[in-house]
C-alpha positions in Angstrom: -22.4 -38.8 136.3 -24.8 -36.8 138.7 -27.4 -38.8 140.2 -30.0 -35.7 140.5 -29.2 -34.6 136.7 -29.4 -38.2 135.5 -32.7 -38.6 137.5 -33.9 -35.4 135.9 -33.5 -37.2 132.4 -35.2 -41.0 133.4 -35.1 -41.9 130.1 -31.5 -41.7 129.2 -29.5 -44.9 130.1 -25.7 -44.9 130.0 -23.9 -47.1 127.4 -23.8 -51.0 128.8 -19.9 -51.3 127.4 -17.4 -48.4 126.7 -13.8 -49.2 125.0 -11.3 -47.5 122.4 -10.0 -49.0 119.1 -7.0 -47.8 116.8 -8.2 -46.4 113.6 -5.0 -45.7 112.0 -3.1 -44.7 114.8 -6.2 -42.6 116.5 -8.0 -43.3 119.2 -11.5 -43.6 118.5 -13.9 -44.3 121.4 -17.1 -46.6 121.2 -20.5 -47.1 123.0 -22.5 -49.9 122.7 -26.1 -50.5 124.3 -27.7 -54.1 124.2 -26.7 -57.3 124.3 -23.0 -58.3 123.0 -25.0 -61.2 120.9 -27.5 -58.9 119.3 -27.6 -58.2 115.5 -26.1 -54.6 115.2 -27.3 -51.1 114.3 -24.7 -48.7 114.4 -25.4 -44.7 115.0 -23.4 -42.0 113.4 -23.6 -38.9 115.7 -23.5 -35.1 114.5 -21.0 -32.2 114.4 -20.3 -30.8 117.9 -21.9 -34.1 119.1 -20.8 -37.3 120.5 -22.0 -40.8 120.9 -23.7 -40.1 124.4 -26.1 -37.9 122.7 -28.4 -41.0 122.1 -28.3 -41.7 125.8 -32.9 -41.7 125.3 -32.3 -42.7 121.4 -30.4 -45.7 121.5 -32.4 -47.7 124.4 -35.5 -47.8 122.4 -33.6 -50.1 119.9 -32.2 -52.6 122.6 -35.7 -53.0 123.5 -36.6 -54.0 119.7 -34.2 -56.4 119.7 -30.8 -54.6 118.8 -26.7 -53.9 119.7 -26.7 -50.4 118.9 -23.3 -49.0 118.3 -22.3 -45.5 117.9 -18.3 -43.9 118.3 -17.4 -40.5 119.2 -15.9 -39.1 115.7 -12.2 -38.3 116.4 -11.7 -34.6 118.2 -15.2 -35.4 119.6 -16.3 -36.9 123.2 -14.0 -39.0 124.1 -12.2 -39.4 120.9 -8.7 -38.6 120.2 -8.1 -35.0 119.5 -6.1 -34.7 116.2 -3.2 -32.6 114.3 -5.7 -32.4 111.6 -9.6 -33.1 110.5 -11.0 -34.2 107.1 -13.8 -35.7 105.4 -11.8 -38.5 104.7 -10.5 -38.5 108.2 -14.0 -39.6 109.9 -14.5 -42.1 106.5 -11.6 -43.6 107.3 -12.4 -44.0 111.0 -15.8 -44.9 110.3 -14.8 -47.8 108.4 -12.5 -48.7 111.1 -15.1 -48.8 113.7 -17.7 -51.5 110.9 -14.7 -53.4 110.8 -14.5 -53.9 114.3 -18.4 -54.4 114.8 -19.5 -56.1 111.9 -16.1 -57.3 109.6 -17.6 -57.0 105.9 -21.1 -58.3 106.9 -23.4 -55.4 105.9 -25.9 -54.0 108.7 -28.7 -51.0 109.4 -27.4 -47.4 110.0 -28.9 -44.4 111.2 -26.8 -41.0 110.9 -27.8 -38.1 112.3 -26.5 -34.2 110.7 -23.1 -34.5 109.8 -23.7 -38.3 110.4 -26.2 -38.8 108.3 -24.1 -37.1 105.3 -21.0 -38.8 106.3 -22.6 -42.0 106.0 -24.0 -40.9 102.6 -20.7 -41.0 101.6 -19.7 -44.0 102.8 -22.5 -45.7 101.3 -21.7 -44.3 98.0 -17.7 -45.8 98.5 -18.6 -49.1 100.0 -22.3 -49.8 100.0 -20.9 -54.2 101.0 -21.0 -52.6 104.7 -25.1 -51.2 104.2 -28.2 -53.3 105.0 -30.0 -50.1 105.1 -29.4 -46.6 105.8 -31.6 -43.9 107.4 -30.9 -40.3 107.5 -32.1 -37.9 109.8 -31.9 -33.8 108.9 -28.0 -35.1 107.4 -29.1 -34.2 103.7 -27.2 -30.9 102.7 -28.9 -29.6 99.9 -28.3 -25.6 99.3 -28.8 -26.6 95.4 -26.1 -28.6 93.9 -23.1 -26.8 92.6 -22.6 -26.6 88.4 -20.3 -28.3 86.8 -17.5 -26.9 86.6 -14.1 -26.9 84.9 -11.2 -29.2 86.3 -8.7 -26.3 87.0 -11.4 -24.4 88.6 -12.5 -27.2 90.6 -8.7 -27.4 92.1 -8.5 -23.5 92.9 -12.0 -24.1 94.6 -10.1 -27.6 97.0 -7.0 -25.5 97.4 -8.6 -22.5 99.0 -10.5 -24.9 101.3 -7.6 -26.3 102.5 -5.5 -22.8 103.1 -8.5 -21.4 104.8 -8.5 -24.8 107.1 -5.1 -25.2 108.0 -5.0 -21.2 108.9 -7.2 -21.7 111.2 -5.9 -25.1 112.6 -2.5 -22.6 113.4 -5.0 -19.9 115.0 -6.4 -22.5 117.6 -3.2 -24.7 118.1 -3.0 -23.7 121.9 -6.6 -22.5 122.7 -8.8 -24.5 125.8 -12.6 -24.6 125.9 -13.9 -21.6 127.7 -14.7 -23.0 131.3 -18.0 -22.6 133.2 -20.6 -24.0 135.7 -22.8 -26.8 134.4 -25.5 -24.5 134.0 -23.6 -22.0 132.0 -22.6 -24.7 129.9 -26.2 -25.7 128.9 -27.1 -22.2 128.6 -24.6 -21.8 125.7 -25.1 -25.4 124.0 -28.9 -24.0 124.7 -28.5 -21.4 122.4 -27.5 -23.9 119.1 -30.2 -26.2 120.7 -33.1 -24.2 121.6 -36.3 -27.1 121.4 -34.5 -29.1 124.1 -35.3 -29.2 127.8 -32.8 -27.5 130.4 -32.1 -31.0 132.2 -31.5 -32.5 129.2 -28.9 -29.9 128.5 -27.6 -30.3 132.0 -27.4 -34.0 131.9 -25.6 -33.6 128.6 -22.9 -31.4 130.2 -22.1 -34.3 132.8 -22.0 -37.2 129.9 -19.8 -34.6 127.4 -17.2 -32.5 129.5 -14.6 -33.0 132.2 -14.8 -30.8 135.3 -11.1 -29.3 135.9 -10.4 -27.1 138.3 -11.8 -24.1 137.2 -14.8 -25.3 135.7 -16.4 -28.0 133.1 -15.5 -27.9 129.5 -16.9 -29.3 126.5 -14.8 -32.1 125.4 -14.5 -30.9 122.2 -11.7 -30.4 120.6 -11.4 -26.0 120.9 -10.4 -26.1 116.6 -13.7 -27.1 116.3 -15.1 -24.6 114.0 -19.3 -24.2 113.3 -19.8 -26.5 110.3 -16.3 -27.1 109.7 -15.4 -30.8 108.5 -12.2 -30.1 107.2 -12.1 -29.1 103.3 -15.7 -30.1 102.5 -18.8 -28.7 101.0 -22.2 -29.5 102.3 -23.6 -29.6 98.6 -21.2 -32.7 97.4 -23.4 -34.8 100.0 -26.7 -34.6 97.8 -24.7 -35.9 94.9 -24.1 -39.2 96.7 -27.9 -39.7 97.7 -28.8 -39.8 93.9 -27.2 -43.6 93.0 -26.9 -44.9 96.4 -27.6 -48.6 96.1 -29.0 -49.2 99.7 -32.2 -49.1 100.9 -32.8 -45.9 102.3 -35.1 -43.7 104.8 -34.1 -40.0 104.8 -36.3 -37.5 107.5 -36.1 -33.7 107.2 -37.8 -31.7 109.6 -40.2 -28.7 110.0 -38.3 -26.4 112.0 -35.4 -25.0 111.2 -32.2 -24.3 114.0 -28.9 -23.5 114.1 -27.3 -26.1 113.5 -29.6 -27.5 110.8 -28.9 -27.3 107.0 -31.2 -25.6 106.3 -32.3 -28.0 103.6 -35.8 -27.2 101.2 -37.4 -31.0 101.0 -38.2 -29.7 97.4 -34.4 -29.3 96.3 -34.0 -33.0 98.0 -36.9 -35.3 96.7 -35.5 -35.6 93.0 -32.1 -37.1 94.2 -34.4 -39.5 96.4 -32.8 -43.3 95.2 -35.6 -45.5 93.5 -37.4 -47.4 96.3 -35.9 -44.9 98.6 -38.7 -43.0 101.3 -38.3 -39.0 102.4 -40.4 -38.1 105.4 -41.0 -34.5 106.6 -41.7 -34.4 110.4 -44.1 -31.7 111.2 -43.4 -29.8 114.5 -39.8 -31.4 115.1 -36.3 -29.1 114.7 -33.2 -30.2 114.1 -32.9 -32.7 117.1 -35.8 -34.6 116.5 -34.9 -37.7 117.7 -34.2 -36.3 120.9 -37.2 -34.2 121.3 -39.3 -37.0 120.1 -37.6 -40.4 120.5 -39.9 -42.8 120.3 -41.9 -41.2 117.0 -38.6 -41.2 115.5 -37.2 -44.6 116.7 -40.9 -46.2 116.0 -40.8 -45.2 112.2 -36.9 -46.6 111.9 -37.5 -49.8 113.7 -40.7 -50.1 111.2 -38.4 -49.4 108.0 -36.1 -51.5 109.4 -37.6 -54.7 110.5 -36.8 -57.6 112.5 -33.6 -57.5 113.9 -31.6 -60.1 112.0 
């Protein structure tokens, strides 16, 4: 850390305890803010993001009460980098990491992006590990696909799958291009516009190693833009419609980069009975960065007490 980027950012607060557990043979790297005797709220970051992106988010919930918990998603901060990536590879991981926090007792999450679709899914496959779930901008929409034929539906997983692993063998040996801290929050700038230039700075100093010819991203260079592995955005919608969690989904105004895109019209009719969807006015795709404690005041109200 750099003390005059971290002071640029006084909000942010480095994670109180940082370890590694085995998922499955993978190295999966967790943060945790609060008290180790505090109920838990676990955090599920985005894609291209890691757990230290809720450096300003995840304070405001140790001072209502909670253990927030968030892990780096394998190929991601300072998660094992993989032979492969899947869908089912971060489901997998993710249940390794509520396991390790919370066993089989069920407790709050909030997902952000990729996160908050990811944890859609998990929901859906074991709902035992959900006291509630919130979702913010993580509800791919891009109107449901039609049914289709079974056959069809194979053709459609198996070109997925060739397209992926060609482009795992096209990246087996590349690096992260290198650069100075401040070219490195110039080019994350342009997939995050709304966000200030020492938050993009500080962000370099939490989410790359210096080397000796510059900083790099920690992120693993097959990282492709809204690649999961063999996975379409669209099958995350279908999961919202019988979740049997309480849940708080938030889509916002302004649409970025690396947004979905998503038309709160196509979403509301998959909304679970009892379920809430809020539209925030003025926010982009990183709301609960550029507006933490709106966004953590309305969770911590859906939530409750810590318990």
């Amino acid at each position: 850390m750099i003390p005059q980027l971290a002071a640029a950012v006084p909000d942010a607060r480095a994670a109180d305890r940082e370890y590694s557990i085995d998922a499955g043979g993978v190295q999966i790297a967790l943060h945790e803010w609060g008290d180790q005797g505090a109920p838990v709220l676990v955090l599920a970051h985005g894609g291209f993001d890691f757990a230290r992106t809720f450096d300003t988010f995840a304070p405001r919930f140790v001072d209502a009460g909670w253990r927030v918990v968030a892990w780096d998603h394998r190929g991601h901060g300072d998660s094992a980098h993989t032979e492969l990536y899947s869908w089912d590879a971060d489901l997998r991981d993710a249940s390794a990491v509520f396991d390790h926090v919370a066993g089989r007792s069920p407790v709050p999450v909030v997902g952000h992006s990729k996160g908050g679709a990811l944890m859609l899914n998990l929901a859906d496959a074991e709902p035992f590990r959900f006291r509630q779930l919130v979702n913010i901008d993580g509800i791919p929409s891009k109107r449901p696909i039609p049914d289709i034929a079974e056959h069809e539906r194979t053709k459609m997983l198996a070109g997925e799958i060739t397209g992926w692993l060609d482009h795992r063998a096209r990246t087996a040996g590349s690096l992260r291009k290198p650069g100075t801290i401040d070219e490195l929050a110039e080019r994350r700038g342009r997939m995050n516009p709304r966000l200030s230039t020492d938050w993009l700075r500080y962000l370099v100093t939490v989410g790359a190693y210096e080397s000796g010819d510059g900083w790099r991203w920690k992120l693993d260079p097959s990282m492709r833009f809204g690649g999961f592995g063999p996975w379409r955005p669209e099958w995350a919608l279908m999961k919202l419609a019988g979740l049997g969690v309480p849940f708080y989904g938030m889509l916002v105004e302004i649409e970025e980069a690396m947004g979905w895109g998503t038309d709160p019209d196509e979403v509301r009719p998959y909304v679970p009975e009892g379920g809430r969807l809020d539209v925030i006015d003025g926010a982009g795709h990183f709301a609960h960065i550029e507006r933490p404690d709106d966004i953590a005041g309305r969770i911590i109200e859906f939530l409750g007490t810590p318990a």
